[in-house]
LUMMIMAR-753790 format. One record per atom (N, C-alpha, C): residue in one letter; z negated, x negated, y. Coordinates in steps of 0.2 Angstrom, whole numbers. Each point is the difference from the previous one (the first is absolute). Example, Ala and Ser with C-alpha at 12.3 -4.5 7.8 and 13.67 -1.06 7.14 Angstrom:
! LUMMIMAR-753790
A:-39:-66:-28
A:0:4:6
A:0:-4:6
S:4:2:5
S:-1:-4:6
S:-3:4:5
END
This chain:
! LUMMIMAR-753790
X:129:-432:9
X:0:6:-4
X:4:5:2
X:4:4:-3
X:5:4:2
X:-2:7:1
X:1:3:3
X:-2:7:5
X:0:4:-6
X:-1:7:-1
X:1:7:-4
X:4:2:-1
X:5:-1:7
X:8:1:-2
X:3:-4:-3
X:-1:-5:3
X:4:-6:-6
X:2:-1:-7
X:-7:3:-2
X:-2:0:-9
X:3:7:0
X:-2:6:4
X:5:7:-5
X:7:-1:0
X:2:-4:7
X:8:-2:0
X:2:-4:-7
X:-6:-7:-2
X:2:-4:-6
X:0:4:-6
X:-5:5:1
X:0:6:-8
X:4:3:0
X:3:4:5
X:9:2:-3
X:5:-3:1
X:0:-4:2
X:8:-5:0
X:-3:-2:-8
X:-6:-3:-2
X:-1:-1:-8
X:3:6:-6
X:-3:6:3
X:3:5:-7
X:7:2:3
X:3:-1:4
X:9:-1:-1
X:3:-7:-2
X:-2:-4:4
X:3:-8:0
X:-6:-4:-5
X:-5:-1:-5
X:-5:-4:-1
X:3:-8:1
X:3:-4:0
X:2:-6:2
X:0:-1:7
X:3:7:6
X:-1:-2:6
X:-8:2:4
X:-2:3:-3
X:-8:0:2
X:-5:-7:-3
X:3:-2:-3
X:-5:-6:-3
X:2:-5:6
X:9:-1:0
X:2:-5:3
X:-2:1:7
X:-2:5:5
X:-2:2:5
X:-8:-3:2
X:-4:1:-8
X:-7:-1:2
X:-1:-9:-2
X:4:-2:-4
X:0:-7:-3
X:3:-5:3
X:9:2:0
X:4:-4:0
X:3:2:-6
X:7:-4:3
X:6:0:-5
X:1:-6:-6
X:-7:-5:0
X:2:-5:-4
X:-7:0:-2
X:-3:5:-2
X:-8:-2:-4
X:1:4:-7
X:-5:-1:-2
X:-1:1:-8
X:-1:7:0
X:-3:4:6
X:-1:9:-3
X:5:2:0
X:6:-3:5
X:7:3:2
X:3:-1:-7
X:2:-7:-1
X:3:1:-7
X:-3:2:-6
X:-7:1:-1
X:-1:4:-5
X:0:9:1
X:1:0:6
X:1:8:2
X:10:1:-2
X:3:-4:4
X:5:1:-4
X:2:0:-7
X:-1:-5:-3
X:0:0:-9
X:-2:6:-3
X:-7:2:3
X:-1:5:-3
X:3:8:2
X:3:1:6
X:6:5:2
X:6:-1:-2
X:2:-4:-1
X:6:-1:-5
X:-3:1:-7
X:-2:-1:-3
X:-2:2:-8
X:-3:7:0
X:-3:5:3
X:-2:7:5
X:-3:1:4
X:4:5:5
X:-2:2:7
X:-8:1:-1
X:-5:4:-5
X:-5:3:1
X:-4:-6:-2
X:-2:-5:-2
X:-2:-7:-1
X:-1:-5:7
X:9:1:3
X:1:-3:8
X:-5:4:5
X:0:7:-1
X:-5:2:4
X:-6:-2:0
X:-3:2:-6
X:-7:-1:-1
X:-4:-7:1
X:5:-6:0
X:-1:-6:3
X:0:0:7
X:5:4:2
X:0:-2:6
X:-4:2:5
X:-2:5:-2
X:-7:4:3
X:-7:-4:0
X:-1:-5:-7
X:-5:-4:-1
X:0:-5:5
X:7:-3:-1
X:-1:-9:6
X:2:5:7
X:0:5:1
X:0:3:8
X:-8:0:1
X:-4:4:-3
X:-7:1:1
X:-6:-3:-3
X:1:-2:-6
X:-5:-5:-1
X:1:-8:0
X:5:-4:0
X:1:-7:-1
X:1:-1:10
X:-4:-6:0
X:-2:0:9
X:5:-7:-2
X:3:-1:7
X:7:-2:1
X:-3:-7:6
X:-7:2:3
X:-2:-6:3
X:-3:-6:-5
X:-2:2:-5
X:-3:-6:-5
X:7:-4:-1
X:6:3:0
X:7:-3:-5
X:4:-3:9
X:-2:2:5
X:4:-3:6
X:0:-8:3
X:7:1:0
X:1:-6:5
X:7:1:2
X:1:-4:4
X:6:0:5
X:6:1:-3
X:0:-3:-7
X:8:1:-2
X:2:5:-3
X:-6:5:-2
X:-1:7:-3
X:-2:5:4
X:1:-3:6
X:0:6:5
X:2:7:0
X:-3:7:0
X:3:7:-2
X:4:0:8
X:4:7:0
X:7:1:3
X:-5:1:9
X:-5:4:-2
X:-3:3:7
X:-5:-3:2
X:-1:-7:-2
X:-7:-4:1
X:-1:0:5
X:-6:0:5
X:-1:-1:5
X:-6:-5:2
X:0:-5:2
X:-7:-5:1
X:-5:3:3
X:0:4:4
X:-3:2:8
X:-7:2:-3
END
């Protein structure tokens, strides 16, 4: 589970970047990332508003395995 920092850090890297805070909390090849994208390309305020949902509500341990491991994973 990731610290207090880590989620304020993934909340605003989200309202600047929405694509790279998904990619941060998910990965770069899952389905929130490219729908966080999709939806940042058609409008920024859409790409946020998403990205702020699969940051804090969509839990990233039900969807885990190794080949979709996020950038900071740590087993320990």
């Amino acid at each position: 589970m990731p610290s207090r920092c880590e989620i304020c850090c993934e909340l605003l890297i989200a309202i600047l970047l929405p694509p790279l805070g998904v990619c941060l909390r998910h990965g770069c090849c899952s389905v929130e990332f490219c729908i966080c994208l999709l939806l940042t390309i058609l409008g920024y305020v859409p790409g946020i508003i998403y990205a702020l949902y699969a940051i804090v509500f969509v839990d990233r341990d039900e969807y885990f395995d190794d080949s979709r491991r996020p950038l900071y994973y740590s087993s320990a």
